[in-house]
N, C-alpha and C positions, 0 to 999 in steps of 0.2 A: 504493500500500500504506500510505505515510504515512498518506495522508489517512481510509482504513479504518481505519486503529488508531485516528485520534484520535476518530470517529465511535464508536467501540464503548466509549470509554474510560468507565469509571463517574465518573458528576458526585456528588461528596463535598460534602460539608457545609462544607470550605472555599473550593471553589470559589464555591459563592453569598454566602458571606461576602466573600470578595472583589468578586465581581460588582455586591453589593448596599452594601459601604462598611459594614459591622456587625460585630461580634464575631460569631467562633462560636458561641458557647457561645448570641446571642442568637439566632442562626439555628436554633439547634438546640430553643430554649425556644419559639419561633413553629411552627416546622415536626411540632412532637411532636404527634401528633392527640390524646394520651392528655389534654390541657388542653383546658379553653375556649377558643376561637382568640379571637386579640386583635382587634378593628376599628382600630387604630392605623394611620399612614402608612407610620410605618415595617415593619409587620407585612403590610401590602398590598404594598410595592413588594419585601420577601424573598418573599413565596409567587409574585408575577409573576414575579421570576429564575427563581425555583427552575423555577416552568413552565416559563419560553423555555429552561434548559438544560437541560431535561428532569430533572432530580431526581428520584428513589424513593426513599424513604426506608430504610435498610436495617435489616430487624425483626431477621434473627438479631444481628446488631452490636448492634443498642439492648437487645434482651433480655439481652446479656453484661455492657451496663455494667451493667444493674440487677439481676442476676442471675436471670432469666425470659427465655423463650423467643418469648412472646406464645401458646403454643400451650394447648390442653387434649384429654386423652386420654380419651375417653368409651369403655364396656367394656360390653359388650352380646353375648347367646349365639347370636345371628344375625339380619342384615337382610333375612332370609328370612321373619320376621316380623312382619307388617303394624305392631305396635303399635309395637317393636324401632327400626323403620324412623321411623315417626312419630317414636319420641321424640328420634333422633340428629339429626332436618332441625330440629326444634325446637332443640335444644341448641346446632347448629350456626347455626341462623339469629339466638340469641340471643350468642353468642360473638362472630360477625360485626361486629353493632350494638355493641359493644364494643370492636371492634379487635382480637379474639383469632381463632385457627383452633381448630377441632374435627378433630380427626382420629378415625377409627374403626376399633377393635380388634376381632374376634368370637370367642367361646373354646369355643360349645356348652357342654354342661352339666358338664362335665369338670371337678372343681377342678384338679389338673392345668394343666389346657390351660389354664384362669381364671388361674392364677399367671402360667402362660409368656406370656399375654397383656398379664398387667401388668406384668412385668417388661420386655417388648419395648417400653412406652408410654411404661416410666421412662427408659430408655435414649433415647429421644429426650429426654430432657429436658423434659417435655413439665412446664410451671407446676403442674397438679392432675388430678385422676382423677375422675368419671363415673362410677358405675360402674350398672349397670339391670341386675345380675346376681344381687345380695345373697338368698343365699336367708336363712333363720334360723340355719340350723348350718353357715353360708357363716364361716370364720374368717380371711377375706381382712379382714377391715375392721379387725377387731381388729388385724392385721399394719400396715396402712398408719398406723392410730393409731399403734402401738410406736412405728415408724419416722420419725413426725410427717409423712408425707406426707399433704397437703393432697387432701381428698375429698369427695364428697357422693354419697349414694345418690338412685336416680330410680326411684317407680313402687314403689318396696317401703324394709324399713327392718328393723335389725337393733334398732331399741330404744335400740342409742346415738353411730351415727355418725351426723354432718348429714346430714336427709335430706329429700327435696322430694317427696311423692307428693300422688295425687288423697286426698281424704277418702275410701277405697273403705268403710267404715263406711256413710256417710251414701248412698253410692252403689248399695251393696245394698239399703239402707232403701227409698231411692226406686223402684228397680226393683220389688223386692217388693210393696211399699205402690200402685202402678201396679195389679198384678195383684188386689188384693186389692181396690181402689177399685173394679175394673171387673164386681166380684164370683166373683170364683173361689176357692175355697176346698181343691180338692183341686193342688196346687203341688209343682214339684219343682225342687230348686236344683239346680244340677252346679256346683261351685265348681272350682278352680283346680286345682294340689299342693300340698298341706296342710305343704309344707316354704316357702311363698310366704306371706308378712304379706296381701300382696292378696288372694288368695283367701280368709284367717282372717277378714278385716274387712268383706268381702263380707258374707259367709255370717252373720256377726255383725250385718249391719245387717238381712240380711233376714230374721232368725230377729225380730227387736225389733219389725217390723211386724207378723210374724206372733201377738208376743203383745199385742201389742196389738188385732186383732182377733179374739182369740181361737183362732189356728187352729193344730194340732197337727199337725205335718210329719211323717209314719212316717218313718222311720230307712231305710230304701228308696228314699227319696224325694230323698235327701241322695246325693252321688254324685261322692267326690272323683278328680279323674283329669288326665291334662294338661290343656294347653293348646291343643294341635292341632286341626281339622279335627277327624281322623280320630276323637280321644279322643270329641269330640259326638256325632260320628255314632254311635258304639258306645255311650256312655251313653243317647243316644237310643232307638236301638235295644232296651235294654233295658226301660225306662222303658215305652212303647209297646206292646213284647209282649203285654202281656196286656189287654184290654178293659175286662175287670172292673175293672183296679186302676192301670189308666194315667190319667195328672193332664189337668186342662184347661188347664196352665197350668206353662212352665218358666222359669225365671229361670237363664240361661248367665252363667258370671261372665266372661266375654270373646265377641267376636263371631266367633272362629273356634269357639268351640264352640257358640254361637247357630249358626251354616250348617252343623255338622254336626247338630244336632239337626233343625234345619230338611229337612235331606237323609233323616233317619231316620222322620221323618215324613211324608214324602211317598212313600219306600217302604212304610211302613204304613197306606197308601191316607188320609189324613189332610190336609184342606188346612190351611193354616196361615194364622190368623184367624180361624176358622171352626170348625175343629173344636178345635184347638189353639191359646193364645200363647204365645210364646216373645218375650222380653226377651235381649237382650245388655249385652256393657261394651263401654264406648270408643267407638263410633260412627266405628269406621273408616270411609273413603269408601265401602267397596263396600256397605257396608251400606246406606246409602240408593237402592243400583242393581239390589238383590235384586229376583224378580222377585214378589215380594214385600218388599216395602220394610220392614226389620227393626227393630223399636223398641230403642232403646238410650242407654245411658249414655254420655254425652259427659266427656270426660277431656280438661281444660284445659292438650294439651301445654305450651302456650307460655309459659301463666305458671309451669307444673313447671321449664321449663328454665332461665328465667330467675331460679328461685328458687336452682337447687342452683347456679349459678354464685356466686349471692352468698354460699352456703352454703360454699364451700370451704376459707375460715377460720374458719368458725365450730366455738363449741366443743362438744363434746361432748354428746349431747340434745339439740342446737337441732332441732327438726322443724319443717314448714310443710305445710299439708296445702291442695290446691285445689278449692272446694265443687263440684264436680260436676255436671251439669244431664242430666235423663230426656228423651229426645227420643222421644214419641210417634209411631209409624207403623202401618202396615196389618196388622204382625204379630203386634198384641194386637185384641182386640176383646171387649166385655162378656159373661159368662158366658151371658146368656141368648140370645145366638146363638151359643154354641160348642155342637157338639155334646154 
């Protein structure tokens, strides 16, 4: 039983101290991964004890002295969400390379739920806040400001907490400007909820190509509504209805509502390429596994997360916006082979 206790016993930062003939304090300035590691003799033969006695370094302890946790609380309305999901392994994969954990909250669209989700995040103690939930008349951010807790928004932006999104401006542009290049001229945008910066900035890029080529988008044509699947398929659907006055050509400001329009249109006897283009955002995975391989706007998770991470003390209006790229596929094709 002795000899079980001594096996399980936690090796401390003095033990390698002693083992290795050094101060603490320098075992503890060697062994901090948060430095530059030193190539010194004496910094090689502390990191060889510390292996042979098995040493871990203990983060909640270290977080105490310095008063941080190592941790970060990212705040998102469900990983039921392709893009949602995307941005949290980003965020997390960026936190990682750093030395920090990501942990994930989900609150759906509930202010409500939104508080008690961030409330539950502070309570861990968690260093700073994440959050990819901000709508515009979201008053959470304002609160975390009062309170000087440490934030960044991801993927949208209230105007004046740090925030790290794609450029969706310049990413609606390019979408649009796609469709207009390949010569289509009768277009219909389905943007986001008009309570989302993302979808305003979309719809704003792709109206700037439209005046630019001169094209006049009927008020019809414009179609704001969620996010979902489901919302595509129904604006689709409408869209489609009539013959006469259905578009050659849709620009979805996300790519679950790209596969619901895409589904709208193939119940409206419609192939897609062909008679129909349809454009998405973000360039989820499944988008390139469509069976119809779906053209879209790539959204540069990973330089987003690694932006809002540096953002977290920054102050007030800091923004940083990531340019965006149009990934061409089978789902647009030039006006004169659409029906």
């Amino acid at each position: 039983m002795a000899e079980e206790q001594h096996e399980r016993r936690v090796v401390t930062l003095k033990d390698v101290a002693a083992a290795s003939g050094v101060s603490i304090s320098t075992v503890s300035r060697i062994l901090d991964d948060r430095t530059r590691p030193s190539r010194s003799q004496t910094a090689d033969r502390v990191r060889q004890v510390a292996d042979e006695l098995g040493y871990r370094r203990n983060m909640f302890a270290s977080g105490l002295r310095r008063g941080a946790t190592g941790s970060i609380g990212v705040l998102v309305p469900r990983l039921t969400d392709n893009v949602m999901a995307l941005m949290f392994e980003a965020i997390e994969r960026a936190a990682r390379s750093r030395g920090t954990f990501a942990v994930v909250a989900t609150c759906g669209d509930d202010p409500a739920d939104e508080r008690r989700a961030t409330e539950t995040l502070l309570d861990r103690n968690v260093d700073g806040l994440v959050l990819a939930t901000a709508r515009l008349d979201d008053t959470l951010p304002a609160s975390l400001r009062e309170r000087r807790v440490p934030h960044a928004l991801v993927l949208r932006t209230d105007g004046v907490s740090p925030s790290a999104l794609g450029d969706d401006e310049e990413g609606g542009y390019f979408a649009a400007r796609h469709l207009v290049d390949l010569g289509h001229r009768d277009i219909a945008v389905i943007t986001g909820p008009w309570f989302t910066s993302s979808a305003r900035a979309r719809l704003a890029g792709a109206r700037r190509a439209f005046d630019e080529a001169g094209i006049d988008v009927p008020e019809h044509h414009v179609i704001s509504t969620g996010y979902g699947i489901e919302s595509g398929n129904a604006a689709g659907a409408l869209l489609f209805s009539d013959p006469s006055t259905r578009p050659t050509a849709v620009f979805a400001a996300n790519d679950n509502l790209a596969i619901g329009v895409v589904a709208a249109a193939r119940a409206a006897g419609l192939d897609v390429g062909a008679d129909v283009s349809i454009v998405g955002y973000n360039d989820i995975p499944l988008a390139a596994m469509l069976p119809v391989p779906l053209t879209s706007v790539r959204t540069a998770f990973d330089q987003i997360a690694a932006s809002a991470l540096d953002l977290l003390e920054a102050p007030v209006g800091t923004m940083t916006r990531a340019l965006p790229t149009l990934i061409p596929r089978a789902s647009t094709a030039a006006v004169s082979a659409a029906g």
